[in-house]
C-alpha positions in Angstrom: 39.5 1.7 72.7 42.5 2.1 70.0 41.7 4.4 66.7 42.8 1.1 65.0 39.4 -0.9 66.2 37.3 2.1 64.5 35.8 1.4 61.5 34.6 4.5 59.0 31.6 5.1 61.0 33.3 6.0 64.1 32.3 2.7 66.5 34.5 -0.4 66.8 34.3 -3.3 64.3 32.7 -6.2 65.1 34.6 -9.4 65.9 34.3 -11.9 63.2 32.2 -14.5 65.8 29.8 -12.1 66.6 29.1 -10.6 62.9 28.5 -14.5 62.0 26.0 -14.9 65.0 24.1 -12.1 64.3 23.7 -12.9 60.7 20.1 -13.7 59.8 20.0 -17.0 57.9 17.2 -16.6 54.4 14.7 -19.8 54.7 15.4 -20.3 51.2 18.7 -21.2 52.2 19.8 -24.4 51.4 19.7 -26.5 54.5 23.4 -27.8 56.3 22.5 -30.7 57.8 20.3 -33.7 57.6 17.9 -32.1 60.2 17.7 -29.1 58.6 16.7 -30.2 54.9 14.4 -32.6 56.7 12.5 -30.1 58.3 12.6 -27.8 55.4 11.4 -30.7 53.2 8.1 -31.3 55.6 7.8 -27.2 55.7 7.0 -27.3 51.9 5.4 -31.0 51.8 3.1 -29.0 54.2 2.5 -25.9 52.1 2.2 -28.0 48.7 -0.8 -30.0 51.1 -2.4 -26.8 51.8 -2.5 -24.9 48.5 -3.5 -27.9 47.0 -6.1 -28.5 49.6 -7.4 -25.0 49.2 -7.4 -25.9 45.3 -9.8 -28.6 45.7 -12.1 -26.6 48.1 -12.0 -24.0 45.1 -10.8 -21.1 47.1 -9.9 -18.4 44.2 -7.0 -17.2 45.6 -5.3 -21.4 45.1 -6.4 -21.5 41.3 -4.1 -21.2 38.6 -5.5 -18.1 35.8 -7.4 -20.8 33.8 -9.9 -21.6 36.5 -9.9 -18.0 37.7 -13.1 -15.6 37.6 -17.1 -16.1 38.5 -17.9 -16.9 34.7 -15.6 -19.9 35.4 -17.0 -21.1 38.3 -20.5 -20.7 37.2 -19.5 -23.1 34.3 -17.8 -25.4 37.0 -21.4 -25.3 38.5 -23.1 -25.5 35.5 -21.2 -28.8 34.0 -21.2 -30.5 37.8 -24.7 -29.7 37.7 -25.7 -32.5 34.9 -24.8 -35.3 34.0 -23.2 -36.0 30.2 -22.2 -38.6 27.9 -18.4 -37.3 28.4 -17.9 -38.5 31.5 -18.9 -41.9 31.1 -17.3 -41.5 27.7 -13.7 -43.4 28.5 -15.6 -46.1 30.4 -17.9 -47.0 27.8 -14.7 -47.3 25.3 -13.4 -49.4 27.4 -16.9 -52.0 27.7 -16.7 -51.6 23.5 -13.1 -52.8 23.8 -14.0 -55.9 25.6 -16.9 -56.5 23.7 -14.8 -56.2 20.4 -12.5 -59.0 21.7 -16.0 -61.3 20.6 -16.0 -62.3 17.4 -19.8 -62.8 17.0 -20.4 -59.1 18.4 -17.5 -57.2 16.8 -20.0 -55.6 14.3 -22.1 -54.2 17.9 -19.1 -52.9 19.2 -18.3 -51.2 16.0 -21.9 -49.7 16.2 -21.7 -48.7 19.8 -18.6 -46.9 19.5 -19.8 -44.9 16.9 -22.9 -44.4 18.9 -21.4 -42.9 21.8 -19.1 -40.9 20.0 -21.7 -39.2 18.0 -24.0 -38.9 21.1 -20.6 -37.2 23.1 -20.3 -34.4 20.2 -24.4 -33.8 20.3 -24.1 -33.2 23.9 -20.9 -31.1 23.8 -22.7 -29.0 21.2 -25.3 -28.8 23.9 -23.2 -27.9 26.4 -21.7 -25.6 24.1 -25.0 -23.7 23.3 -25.9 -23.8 26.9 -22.9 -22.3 28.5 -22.9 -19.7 26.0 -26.2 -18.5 26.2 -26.3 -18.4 30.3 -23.1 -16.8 30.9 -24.1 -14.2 28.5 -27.4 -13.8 30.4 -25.5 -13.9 34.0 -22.6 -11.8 33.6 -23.2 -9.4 30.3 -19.9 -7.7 30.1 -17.8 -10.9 30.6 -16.1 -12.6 27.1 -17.3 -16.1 26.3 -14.4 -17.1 24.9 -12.6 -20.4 25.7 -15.9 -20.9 28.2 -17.2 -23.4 26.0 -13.8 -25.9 25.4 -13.4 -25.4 29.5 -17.1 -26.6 29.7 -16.0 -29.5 27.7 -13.1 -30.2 29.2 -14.3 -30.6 32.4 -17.9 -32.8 31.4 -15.1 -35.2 29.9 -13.8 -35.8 33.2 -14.8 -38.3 35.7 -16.8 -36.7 38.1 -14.6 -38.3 40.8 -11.6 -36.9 39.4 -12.2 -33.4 38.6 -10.6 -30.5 40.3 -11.4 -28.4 42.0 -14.1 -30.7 43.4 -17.6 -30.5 42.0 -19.4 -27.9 45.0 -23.1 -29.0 43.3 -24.5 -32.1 42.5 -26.2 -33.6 39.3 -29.9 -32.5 39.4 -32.7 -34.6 38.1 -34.4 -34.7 35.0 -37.4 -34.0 36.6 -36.6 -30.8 38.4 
């Protein structure tokens, strides 16, 4: 070997084709060909599938901060254990919007609108009072702040659509 193929180090520089093969491509990397974004496209279509999977099985580690915690989940529990006015609240708008569209029961519609809304708020204050006064009994040094509007929040939804996915379901009156 010549002293001219040393590098600094004392060993011979690498040829430019074996520097470039030994290079260790990131997986961040864009992709250079169609194959390659293709594959890397169904890489992260499969990991959005899976965290959001995990979401809806309410795994804790999947959740974003807002749905994070045992008080949380014991209000996801606590709302998907009952039944409310909120969730049935869009659906019966909508009946009160077709019934408005009579002329002879316009005055009815008026009336049940007004009905369920006012029921909606008596039962949110309800829930309201409920939530507070069980997660305070449950977990003692744990804030109930914002536990109430999440409460809400998720009793306005339809149970169908809520996520993470309701784990218990609506008890009876009579138990």
């Amino acid at each position: 070997m010549s002293e001219e193929n040393l590098d600094k180090k004392g060993r011979a520089t690498p040829k430019r084709k074996d520097a470039e093969a030994k290079r260790v491509v990131n997986s961040l990397a864009p992709a250079t060909n169609k194959a390659e974004r293709a594959k890397q496209k169904e890489m992260v279509r499969q990991q959005r599938l899976s965290a959001r999977a995990a979401y809806m099985r309410g795994e804790e580690s999947a959740m974003p901060a807002r749905d994070r915690g045992p008080a949380r989940r014991f209000v996801r529990d606590l709302v998907d254990g009952r039944r409310s006015v909120g969730e049935y609240f869009l659906p019966l708008l909508l009946l009160v919007l077709l019934v408005s569209r009579i002329s002879a029961l316009q005055a009815i519609a008026v009336l049940l609108m007004y009905f369920i809304m006012l029921t909606a708020i008596v039962d949110w204050f309800v829930l309201k009072r409920k939530v507070k006064q069980e997660v305070a009994a449950k977990f003692p040094e744990a804030s109930t702040k914002g536990l109430a509007m999440y409460a809400w929040s998720r009793s306005t939804q339809l149970r169908r659509l809520r996520a993470p996915k309701p784990m218990v379901s609506p008890s009876k009156k009579g138990k």
